[in-house]
N, C-alpha and C positions, 0 to 999 in steps of 0.2 A: 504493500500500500504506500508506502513510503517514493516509490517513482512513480505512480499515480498522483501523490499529494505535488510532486513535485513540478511532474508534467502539466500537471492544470493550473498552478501559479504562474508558469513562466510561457504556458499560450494566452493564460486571462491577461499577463501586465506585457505580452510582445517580446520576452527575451526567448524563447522557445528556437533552436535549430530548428525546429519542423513548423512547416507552415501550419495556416487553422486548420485545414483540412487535411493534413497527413497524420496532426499530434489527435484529431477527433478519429483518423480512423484505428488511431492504436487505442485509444481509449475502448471504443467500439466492440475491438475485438477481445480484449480485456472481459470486456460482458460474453460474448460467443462464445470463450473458453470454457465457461462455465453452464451456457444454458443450452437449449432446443436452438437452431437454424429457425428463423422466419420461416411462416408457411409459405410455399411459391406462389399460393394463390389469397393472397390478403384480400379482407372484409373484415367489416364492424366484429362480428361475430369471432371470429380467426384470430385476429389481432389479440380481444379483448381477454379471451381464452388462453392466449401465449402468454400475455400478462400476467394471470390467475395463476401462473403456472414458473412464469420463469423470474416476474416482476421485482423480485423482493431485491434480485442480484441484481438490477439496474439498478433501484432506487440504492444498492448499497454502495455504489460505482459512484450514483451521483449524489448520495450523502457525503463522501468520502471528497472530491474534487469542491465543491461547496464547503466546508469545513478548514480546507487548507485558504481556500480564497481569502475566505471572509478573516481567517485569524490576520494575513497580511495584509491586508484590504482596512483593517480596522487602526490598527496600529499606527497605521498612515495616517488616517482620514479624520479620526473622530478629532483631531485636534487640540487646542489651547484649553477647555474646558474640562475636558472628558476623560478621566484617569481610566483606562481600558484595559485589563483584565481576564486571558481565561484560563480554565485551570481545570485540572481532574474532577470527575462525578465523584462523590462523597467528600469534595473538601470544600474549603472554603479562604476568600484571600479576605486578610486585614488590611484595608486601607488606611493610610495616615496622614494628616493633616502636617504640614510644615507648620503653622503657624496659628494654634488653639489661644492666642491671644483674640484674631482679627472673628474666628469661626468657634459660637458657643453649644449650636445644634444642626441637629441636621434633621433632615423630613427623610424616610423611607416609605416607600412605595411597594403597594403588594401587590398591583395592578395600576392600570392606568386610572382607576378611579378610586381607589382606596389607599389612604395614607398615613403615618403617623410622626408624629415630630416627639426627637429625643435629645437628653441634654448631650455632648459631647465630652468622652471622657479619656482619661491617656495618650488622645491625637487620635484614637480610635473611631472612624467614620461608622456606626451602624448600619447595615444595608439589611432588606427584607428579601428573601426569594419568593418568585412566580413563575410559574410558565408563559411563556409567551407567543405564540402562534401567529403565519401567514399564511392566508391561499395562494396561489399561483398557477394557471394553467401556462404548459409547456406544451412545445412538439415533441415529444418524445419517439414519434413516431417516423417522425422526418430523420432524427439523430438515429434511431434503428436502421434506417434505411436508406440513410450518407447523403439522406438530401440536405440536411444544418446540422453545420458545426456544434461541438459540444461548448465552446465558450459563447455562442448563443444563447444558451439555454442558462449557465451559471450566469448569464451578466443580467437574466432575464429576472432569475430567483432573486439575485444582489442585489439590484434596484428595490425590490418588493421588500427586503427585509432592512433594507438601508429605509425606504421610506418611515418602515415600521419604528425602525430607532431612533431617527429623528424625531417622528411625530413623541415618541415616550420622554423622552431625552427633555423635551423643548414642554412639554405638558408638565412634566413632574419641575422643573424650571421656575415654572410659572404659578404654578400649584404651592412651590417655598415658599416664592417671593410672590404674596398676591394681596389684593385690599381688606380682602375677608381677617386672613391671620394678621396682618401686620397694618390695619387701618391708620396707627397713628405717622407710618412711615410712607405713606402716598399718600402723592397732593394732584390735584387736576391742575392741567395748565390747558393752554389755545397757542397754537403754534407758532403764532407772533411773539407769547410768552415765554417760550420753549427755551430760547438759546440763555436769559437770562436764569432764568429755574432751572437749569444742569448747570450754570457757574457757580448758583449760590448751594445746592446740593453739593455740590463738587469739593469745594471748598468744606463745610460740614463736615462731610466725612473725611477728609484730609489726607496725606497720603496716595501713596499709587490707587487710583481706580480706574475701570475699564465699564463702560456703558455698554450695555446688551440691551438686544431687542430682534425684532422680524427684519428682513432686507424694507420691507412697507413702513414700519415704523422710524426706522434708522435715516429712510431717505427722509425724512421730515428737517431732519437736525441740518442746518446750514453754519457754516462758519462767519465768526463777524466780518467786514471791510470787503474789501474787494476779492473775491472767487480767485484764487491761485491755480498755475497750472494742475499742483497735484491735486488740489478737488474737484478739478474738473476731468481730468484721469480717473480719480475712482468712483465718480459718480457714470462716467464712461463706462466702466469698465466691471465696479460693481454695483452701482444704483443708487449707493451710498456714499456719504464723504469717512474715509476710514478713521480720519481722526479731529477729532474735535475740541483747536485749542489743547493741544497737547495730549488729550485725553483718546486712546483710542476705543472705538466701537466696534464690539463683535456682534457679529451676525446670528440668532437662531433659526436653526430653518422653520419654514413653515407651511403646509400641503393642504389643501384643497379635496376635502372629502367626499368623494360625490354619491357614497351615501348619505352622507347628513345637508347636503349640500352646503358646507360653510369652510372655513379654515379650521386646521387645528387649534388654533388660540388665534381671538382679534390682533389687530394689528392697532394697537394703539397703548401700548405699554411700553417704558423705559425702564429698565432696571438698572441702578449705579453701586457697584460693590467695590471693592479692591482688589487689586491687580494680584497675579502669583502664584492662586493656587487653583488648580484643576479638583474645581466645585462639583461635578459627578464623578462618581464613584460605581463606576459597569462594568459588571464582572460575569461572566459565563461560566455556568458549571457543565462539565461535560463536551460534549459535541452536539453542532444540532443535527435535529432529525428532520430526514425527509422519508415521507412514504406514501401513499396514495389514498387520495381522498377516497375511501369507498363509497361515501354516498354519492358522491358524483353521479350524475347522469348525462353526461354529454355524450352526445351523438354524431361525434366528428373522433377524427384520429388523435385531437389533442388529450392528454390528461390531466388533470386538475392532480397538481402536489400540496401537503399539509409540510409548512418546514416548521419544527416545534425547536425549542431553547431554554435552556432553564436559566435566567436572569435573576443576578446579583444587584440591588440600584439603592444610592444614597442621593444627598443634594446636600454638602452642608450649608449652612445660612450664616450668612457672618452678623458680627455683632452690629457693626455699623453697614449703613448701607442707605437707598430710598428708591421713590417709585416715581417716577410719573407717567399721569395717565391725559393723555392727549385726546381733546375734546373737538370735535370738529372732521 
């Protein structure tokens, strides 16, 4: 498994000797070695029966290629925020706080809607476990059949559970630092107010701090005098001005549900903390799993994958900090 895990990192990030199509069809056969030859004469029926039969060594081929991705996929990406973490089934990692003067709790999360806030103690970040789940439909049928590459399919899954972590990441975020808990530390402003209320917060809390919020909320914040080239580069570039008066703005993502039809969290919230410490605390027990949705009933060649994850999640809250909530 180990040149499997390997092979599918280095087709997913481009460093791969073998093109997409030569490192998919060793993956491919990888699975062959193991199961039934395709029937020569495929249908619904055919197909779904070879699956029933041989599926479990796919889905383990493509739990396996998915699992190496996402650990270096993560490590990369989750960034300046997000202390990222996986680790053996039955253990567990101790997160630590650099600096238990500036952060005195932290919110854990047992789900995206159930939470609890705890005092912080030895630099020791508390985190709660959940499981966590994605649907996703794939070709797997086309990858059986060398019509799409296998880094199709993981960049397919990647996207669906990358979405999934941002959306948790940026909710449980929002969820520490929100009006409900912390009423006396958010003030509303109006946008014309804006630049003058993150100076005098700013100042208050004292100290390195860094302004988070959604790419929507962030573009609100302008700098005072005259528009310099560099804010006009990243408002180019990211929609935003990266820094503000010295202070820099991090972006939380934010995704558009089109079951609920709204965003993840509105876009009209600033959060001003101090700079330094990577305030999530994501930690993976395990490997994830992928296996096939049974209830599914689709009536094409596609098949609907369940990727499950067993999630480790803290937030600490620092002592000082503020809100605002932009009105308009």
């Amino acid at each position: 498994m180990n040149k499997l895990r390997e092979l599918a990192c280095d087709l997913y990030f481009g460093k791969s000797q073998y093109s997409e199509k030569d490192g998919s069809d060793i993956i491919r056969e990888m699975i062959f070695e193991k199961t039934e030859p395709l029937p020569t004469k495929m249908s619904d029926a055919s197909y779904k029966r070879w699956l029933d039969r041989n599926g479990y060594v796919a889905f383990e081929i493509i739990q396996e290629t998915v699992n190496a991705v996402y650990d270096q996929l993560k490590m990369e990406s989750f960034g300046q925020l997000v202390d990222f973490e996986s680790f053996d089934l039955g253990q567990k990692k101790d997160f630590i706080i650099e600096n238990d003067e500036l952060y005195k709790a932290a919110l854990m999360a047992d789900d995206v809607r159930v939470a609890h806030f705890q005092t912080l103690y030895d630099e020791k970040v508390p985190t709660k476990y959940f499981r966590m789940g994605v649907g996703v439909a794939v070709e797997m049928f086309d990858f059986l059949t060398g019509k799409k590459n296998i880094t199709k399919i993981i960049d397919k899954i990647m996207r669906s559970i990358d979405r999934k972590d941002c959306a948790l990441i940026t909710s449980t975020i929002f969820g520490a630092y929100d009006t409900t808990n912390n009423p006396q530390f958010c003030e509303q402003t109006t946008q014309a107010l804006l630049a003058d209320k993150l100076r005098d917060k700013i100042a208050k809390i004292g100290g390195d701090v860094q302004i988070l919020g959604t790419k929507a909320t962030l573009s609100k914040i302008e700098n005072a005098g005259e528009i310099i080239d560099a804010d006009k580069s990243d408002k180019r570039n990211f929609g935003y001005v990266k820094v503000f008066e010295g202070t820099p703005c991090v972006e939380l993502p934010n995704y558009f549900d089109k079951t609920t039809g709204a965003f993840d969290v509105k876009d009209d919230m600033l959060i001003i903390i101090p700079s330094g410490e990577k305030i999530v605390k994501y930690g993976v027990e395990g490997e994830i799993e992928v296996y096939d949705d049974v209830e599914s009933k689709r009536g094409d060649y596609m098949i609907n994958l369940e990727i499950n994850k067993r999630v480790h999640l803290g937030v600490v809250i620092a002592a000082r900090f503020a809100m605002l909530k932009i009105q308009g």
